[in-house]
N, CA, C and O atoms as a Tinker XYZ file with bonds, in Angstrom:
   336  protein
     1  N      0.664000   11.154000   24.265000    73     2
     2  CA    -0.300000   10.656000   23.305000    64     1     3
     3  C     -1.263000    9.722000   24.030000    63     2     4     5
     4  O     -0.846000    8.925000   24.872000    81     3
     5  N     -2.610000    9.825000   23.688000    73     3     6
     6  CA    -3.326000    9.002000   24.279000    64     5     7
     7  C     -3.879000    7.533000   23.661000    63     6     8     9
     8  O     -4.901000    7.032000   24.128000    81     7
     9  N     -3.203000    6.950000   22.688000    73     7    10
    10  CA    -3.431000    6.240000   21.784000    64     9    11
    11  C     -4.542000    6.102000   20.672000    63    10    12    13
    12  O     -4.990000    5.179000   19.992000    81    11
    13  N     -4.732000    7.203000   20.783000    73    11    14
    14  CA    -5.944000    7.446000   19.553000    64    13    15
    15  C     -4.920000    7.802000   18.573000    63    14    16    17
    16  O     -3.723000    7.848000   18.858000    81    15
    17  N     -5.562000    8.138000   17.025000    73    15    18
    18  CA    -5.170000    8.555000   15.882000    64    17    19
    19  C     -6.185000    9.834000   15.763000    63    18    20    21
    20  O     -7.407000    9.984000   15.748000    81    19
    21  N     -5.235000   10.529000   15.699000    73    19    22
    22  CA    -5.434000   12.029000   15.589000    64    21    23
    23  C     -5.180000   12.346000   14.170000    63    22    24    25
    24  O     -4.148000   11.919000   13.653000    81    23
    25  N     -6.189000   13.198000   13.349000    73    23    26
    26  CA    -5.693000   13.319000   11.813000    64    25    27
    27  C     -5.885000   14.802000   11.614000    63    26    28    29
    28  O     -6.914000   15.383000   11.267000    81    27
    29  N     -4.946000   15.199000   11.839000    73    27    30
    30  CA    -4.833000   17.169000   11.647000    64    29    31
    31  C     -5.221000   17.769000   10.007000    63    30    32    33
    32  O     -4.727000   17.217000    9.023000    81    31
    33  N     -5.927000   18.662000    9.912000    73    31    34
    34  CA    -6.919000   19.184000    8.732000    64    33    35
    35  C     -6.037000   20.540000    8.464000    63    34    36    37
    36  O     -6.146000   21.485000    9.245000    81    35
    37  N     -5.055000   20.613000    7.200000    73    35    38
    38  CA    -4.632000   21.916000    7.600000    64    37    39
    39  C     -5.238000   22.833000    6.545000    63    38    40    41
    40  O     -5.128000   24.052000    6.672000    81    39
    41  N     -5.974000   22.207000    5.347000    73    39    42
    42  CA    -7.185000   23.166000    4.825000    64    41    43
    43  C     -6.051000   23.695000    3.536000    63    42    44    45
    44  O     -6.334000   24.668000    2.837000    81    43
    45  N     -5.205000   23.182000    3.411000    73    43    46
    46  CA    -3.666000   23.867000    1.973000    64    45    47
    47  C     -3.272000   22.363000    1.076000    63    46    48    49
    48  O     -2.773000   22.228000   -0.042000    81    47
    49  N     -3.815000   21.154000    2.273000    73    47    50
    50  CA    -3.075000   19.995000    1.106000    64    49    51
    51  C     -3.905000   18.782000    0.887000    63    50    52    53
    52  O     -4.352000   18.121000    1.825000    81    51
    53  N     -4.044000   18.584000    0.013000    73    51    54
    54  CA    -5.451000   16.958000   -0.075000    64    53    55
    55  C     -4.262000   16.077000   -0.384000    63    54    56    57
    56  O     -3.564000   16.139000   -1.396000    81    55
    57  N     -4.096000   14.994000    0.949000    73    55    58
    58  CA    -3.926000   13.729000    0.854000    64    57    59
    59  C     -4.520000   12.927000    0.048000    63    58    60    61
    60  O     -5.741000   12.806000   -0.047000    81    59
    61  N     -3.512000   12.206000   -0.715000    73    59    62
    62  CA    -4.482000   11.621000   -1.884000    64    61    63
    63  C     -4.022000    9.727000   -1.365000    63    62    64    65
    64  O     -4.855000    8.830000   -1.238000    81    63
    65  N     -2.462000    9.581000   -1.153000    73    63    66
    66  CA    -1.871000    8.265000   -0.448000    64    65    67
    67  C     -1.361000    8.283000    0.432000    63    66    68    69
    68  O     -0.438000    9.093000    0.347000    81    67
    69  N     -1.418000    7.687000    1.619000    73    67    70
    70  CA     0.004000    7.503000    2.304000    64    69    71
    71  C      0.634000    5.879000    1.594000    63    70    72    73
    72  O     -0.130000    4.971000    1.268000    81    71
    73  N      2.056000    5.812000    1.477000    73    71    74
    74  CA     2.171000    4.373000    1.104000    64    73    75
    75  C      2.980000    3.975000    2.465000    63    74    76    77
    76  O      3.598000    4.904000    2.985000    81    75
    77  N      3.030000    3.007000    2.948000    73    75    78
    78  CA     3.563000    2.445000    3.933000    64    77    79
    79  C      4.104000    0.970000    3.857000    63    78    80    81
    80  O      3.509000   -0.095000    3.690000    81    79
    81  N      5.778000    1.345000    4.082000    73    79    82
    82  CA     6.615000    0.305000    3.839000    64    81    83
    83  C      7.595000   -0.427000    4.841000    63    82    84    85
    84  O      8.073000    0.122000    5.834000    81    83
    85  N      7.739000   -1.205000    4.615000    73    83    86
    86  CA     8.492000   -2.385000    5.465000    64    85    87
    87  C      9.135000   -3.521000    5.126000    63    86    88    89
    88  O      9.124000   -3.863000    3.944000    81    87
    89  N      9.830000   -4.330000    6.133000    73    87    90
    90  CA    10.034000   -5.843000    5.178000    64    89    91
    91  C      8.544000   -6.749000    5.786000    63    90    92    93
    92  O      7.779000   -6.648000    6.745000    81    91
    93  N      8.666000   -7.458000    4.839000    73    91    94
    94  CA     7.984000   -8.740000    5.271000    64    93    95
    95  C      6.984000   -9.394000    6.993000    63    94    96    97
    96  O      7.545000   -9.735000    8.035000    81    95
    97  N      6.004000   -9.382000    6.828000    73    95    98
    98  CA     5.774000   -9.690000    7.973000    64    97    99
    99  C      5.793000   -8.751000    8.984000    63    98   100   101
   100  O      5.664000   -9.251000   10.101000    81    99
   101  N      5.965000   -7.026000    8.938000    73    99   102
   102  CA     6.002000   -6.272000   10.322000    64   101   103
   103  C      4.895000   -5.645000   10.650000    63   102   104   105
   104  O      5.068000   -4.807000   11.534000    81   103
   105  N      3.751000   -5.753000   10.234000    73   103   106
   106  CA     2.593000   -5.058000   10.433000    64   105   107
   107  C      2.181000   -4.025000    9.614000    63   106   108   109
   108  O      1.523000   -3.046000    9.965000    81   107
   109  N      2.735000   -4.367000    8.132000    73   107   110
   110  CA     2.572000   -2.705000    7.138000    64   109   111
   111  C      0.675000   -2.532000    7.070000    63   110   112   113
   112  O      0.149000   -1.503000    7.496000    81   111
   113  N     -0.109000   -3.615000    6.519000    73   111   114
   114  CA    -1.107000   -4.046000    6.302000    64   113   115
   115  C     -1.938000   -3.726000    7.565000    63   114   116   117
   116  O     -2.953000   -3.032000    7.511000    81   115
   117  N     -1.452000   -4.272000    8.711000    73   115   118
   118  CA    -2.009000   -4.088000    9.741000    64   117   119
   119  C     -2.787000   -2.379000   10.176000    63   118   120   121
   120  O     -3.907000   -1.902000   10.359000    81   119
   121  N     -1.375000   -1.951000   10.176000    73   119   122
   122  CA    -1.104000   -0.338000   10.282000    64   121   123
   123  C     -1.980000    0.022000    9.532000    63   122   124   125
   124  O     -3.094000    0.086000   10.051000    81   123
   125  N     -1.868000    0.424000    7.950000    73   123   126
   126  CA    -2.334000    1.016000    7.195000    64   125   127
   127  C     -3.677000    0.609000    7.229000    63   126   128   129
   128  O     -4.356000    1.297000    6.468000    81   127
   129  N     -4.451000   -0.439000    7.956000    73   127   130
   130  CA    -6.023000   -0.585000    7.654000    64   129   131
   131  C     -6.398000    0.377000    8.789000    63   130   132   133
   132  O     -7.571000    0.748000    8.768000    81   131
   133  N     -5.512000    0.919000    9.916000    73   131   134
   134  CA    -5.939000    1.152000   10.837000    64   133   135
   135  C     -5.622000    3.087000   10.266000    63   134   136   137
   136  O     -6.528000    3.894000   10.062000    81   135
   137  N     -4.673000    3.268000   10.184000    73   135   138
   138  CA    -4.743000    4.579000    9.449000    64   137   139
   139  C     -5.435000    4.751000    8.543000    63   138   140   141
   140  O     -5.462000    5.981000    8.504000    81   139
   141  N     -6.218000    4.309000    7.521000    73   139   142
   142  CA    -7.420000    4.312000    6.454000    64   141   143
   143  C     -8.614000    4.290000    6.900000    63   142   144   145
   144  O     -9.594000    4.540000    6.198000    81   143
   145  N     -8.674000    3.896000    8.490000    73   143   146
   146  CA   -10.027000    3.789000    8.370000    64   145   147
   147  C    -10.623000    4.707000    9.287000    63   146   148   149
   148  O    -11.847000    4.699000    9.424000    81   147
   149  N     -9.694000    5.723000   10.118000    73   147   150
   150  CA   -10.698000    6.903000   10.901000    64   149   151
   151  C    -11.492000    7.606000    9.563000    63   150   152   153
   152  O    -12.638000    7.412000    9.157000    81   151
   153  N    -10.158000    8.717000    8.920000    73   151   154
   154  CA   -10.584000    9.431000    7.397000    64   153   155
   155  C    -11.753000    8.578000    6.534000    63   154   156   157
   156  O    -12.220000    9.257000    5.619000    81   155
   157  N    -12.239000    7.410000    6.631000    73   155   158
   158  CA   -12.833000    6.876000    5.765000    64   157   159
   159  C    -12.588000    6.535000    4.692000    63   158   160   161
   160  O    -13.475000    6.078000    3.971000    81   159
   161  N    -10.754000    6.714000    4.097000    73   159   162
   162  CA   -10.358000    6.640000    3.354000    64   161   163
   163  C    -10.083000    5.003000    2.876000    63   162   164   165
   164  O    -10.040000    4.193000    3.801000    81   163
   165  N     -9.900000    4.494000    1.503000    73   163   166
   166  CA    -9.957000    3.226000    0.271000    64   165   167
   167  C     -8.501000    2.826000    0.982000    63   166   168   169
   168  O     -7.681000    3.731000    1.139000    81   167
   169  N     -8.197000    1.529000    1.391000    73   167   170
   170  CA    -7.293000    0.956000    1.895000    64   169   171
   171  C     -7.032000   -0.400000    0.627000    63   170   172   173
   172  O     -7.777000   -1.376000    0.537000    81   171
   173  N     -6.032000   -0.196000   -0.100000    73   171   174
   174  CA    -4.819000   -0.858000   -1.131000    64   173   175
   175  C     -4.123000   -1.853000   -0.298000    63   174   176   177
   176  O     -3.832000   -1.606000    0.872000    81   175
   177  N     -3.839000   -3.025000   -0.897000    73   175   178
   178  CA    -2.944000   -3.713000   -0.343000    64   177   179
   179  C     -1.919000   -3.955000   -1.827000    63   178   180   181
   180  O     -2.307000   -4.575000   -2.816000    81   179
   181  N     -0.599000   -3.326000   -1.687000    73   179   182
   182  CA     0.080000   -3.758000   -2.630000    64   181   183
   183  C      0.283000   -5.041000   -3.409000    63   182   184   185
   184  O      0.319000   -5.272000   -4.617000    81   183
   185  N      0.428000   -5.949000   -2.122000    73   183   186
   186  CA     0.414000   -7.612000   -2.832000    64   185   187
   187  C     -0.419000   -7.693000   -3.694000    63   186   188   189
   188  O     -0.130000   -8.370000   -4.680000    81   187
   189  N     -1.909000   -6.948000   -3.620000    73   187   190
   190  CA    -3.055000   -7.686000   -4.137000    64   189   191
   191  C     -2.388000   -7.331000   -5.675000    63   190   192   193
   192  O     -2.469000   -8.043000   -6.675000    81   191
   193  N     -1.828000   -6.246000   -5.572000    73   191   194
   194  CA    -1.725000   -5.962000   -7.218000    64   193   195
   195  C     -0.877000   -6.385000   -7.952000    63   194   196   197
   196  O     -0.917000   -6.018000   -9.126000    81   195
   197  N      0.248000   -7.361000   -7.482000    73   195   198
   198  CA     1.044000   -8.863000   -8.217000    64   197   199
   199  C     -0.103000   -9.570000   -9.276000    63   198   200   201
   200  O     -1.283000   -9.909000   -9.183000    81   199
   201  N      1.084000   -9.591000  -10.468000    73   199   202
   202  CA     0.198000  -10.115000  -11.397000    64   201   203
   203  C      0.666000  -12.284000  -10.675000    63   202   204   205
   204  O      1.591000  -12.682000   -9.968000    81   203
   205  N     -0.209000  -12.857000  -11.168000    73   203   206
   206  CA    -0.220000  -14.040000  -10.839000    64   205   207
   207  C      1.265000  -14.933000  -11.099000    63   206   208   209
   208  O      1.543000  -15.849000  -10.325000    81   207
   209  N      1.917000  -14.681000  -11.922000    73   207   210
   210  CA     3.513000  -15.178000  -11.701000    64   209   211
   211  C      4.034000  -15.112000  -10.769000    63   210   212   213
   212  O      4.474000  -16.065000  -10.126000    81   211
   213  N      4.110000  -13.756000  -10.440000    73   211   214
   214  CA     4.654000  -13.024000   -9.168000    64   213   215
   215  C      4.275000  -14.206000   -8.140000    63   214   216   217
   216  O      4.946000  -15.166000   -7.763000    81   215
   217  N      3.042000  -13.825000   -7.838000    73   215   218
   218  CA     1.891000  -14.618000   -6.481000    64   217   219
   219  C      3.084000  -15.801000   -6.705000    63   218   220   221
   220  O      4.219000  -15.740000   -6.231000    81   219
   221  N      2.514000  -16.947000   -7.589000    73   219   222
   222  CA     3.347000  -18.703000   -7.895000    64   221   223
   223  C      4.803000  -18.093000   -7.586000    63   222   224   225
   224  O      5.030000  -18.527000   -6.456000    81   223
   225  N      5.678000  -17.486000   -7.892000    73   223   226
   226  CA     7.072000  -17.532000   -7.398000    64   225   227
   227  C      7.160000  -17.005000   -6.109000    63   226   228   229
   228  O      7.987000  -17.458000   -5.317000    81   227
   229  N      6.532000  -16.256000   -5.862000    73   227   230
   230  CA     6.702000  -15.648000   -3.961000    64   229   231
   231  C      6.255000  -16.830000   -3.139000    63   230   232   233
   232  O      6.978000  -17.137000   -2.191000    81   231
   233  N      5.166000  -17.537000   -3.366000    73   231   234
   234  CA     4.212000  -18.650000   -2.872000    64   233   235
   235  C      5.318000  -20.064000   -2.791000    63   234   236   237
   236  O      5.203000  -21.085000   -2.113000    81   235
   237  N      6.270000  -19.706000   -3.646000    73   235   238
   238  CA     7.283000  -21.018000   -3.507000    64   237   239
   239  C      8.819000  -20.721000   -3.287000    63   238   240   241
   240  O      9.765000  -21.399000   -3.687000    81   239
   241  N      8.851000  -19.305000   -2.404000    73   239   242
   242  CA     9.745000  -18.695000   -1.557000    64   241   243
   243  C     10.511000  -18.222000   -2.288000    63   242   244   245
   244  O     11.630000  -18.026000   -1.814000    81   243
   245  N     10.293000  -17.861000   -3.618000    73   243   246
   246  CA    11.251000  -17.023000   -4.361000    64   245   247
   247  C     10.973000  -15.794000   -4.518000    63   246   248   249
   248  O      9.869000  -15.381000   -4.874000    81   247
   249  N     12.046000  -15.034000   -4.242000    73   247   250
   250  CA    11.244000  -12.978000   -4.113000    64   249   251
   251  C     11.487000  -12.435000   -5.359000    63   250   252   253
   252  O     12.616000  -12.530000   -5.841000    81   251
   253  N     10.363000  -11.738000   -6.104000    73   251   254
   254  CA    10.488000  -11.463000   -7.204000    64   253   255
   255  C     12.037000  -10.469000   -7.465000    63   254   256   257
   256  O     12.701000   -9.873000   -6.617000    81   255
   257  N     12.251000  -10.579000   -8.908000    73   255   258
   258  CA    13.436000   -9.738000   -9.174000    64   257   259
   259  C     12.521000   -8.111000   -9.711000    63   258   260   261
   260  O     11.406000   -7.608000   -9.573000    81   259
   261  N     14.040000   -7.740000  -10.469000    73   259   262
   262  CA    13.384000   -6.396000  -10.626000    64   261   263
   263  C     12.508000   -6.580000  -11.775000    63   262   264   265
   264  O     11.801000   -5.605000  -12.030000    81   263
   265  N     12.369000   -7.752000  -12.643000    73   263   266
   266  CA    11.829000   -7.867000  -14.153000    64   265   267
   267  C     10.398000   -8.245000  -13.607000    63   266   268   269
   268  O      9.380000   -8.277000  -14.299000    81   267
   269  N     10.478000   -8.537000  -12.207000    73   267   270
   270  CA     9.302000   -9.120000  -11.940000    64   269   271
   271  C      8.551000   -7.775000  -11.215000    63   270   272   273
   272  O      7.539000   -7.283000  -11.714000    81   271
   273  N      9.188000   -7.235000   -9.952000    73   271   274
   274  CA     8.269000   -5.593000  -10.131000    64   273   275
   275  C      7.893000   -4.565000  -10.904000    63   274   276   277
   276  O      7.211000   -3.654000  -10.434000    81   275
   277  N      8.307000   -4.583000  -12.240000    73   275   278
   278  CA     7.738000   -3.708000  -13.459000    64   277   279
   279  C      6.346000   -3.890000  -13.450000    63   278   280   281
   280  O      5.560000   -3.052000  -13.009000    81   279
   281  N      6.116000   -4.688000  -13.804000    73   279   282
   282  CA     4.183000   -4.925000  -14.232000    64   281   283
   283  C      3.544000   -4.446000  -12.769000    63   282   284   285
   284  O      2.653000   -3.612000  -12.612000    81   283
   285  N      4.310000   -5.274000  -11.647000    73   283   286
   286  CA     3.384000   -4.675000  -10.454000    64   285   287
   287  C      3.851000   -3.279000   -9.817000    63   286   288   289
   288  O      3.218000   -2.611000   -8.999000    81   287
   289  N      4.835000   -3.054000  -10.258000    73   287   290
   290  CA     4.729000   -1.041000  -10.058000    64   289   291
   291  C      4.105000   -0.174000  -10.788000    63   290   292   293
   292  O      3.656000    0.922000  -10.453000    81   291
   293  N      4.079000   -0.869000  -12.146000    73   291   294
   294  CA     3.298000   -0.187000  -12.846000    64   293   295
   295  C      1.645000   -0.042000  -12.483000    63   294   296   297
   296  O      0.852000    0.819000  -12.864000    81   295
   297  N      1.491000   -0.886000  -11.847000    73   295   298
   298  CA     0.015000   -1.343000  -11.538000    64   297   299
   299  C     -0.259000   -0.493000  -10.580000    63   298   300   301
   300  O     -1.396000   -0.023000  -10.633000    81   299
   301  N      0.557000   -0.069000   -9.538000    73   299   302
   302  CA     0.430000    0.509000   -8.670000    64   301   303
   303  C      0.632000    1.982000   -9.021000    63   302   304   305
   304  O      0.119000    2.702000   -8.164000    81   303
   305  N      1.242000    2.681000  -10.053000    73   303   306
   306  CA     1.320000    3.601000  -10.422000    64   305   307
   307  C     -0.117000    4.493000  -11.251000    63   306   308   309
   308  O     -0.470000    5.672000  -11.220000    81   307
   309  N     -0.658000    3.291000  -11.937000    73   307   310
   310  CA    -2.038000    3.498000  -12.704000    64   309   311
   311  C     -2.816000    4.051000  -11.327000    63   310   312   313
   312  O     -3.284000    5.181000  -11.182000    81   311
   313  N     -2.831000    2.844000  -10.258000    73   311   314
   314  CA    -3.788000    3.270000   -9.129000    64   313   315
   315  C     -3.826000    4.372000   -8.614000    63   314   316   317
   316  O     -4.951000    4.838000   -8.437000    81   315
   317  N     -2.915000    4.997000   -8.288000    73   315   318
   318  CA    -2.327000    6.208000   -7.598000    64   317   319
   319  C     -2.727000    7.444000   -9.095000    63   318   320   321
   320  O     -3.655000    8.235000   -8.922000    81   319
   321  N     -2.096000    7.462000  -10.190000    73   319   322
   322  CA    -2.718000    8.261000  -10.686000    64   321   323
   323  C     -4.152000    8.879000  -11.293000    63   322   324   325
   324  O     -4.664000    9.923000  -11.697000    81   323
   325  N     -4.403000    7.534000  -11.070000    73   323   326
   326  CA    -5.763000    7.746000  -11.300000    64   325   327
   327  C     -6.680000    8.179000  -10.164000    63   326   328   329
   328  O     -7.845000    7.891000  -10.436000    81   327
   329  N     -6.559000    8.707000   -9.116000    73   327   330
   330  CA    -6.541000    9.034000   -8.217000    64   329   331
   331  C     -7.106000   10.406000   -8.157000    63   330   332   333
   332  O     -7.964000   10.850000   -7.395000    81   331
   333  N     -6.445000   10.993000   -9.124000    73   331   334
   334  CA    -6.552000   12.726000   -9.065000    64   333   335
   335  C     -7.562000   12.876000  -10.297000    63   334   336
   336  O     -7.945000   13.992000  -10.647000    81   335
């Protein structure tokens, strides 16, 4: 590999997301601006789509529970379907 990003066209499937996951801090954000941006493709940052509770309890080192990812999966689910 020569360190480029190579994006193969196979003409049968339209990419609509890649989602790209990790823990905390490993470069998900990083990555994904850099894969979004040969294609010219709309680069999402999941965090952004925490409703503001979320933000105040993560911001004071508490990781949301599961009552607390409903609203922001859902949020992320609208995005993605709306998509097509």
């Amino acid at each position: 590999m020569n360190g480029r990003l190579s994006i193969k066209k196979t003409g049968y499937m339209k990419t609509r997301f890649f989602i790209v996951v990790g823990v905390s801090g490993c470069g998900k954000s990083s990555i994904s601006k850099v894969l979004a941006e040969k294609p010219g493709w709309d680069f999402y940052d999941a965090d952004d789509f925490h409703p503001p509770a979320n933000v105040a309890k993560m911001a004071g080192g508490i990781p949301p529970d599961d009552s607390d990812r409903s609203p922001w999966l859902n949020s992320l689910n609208e995005l993605i379907s709306s998509s097509t």
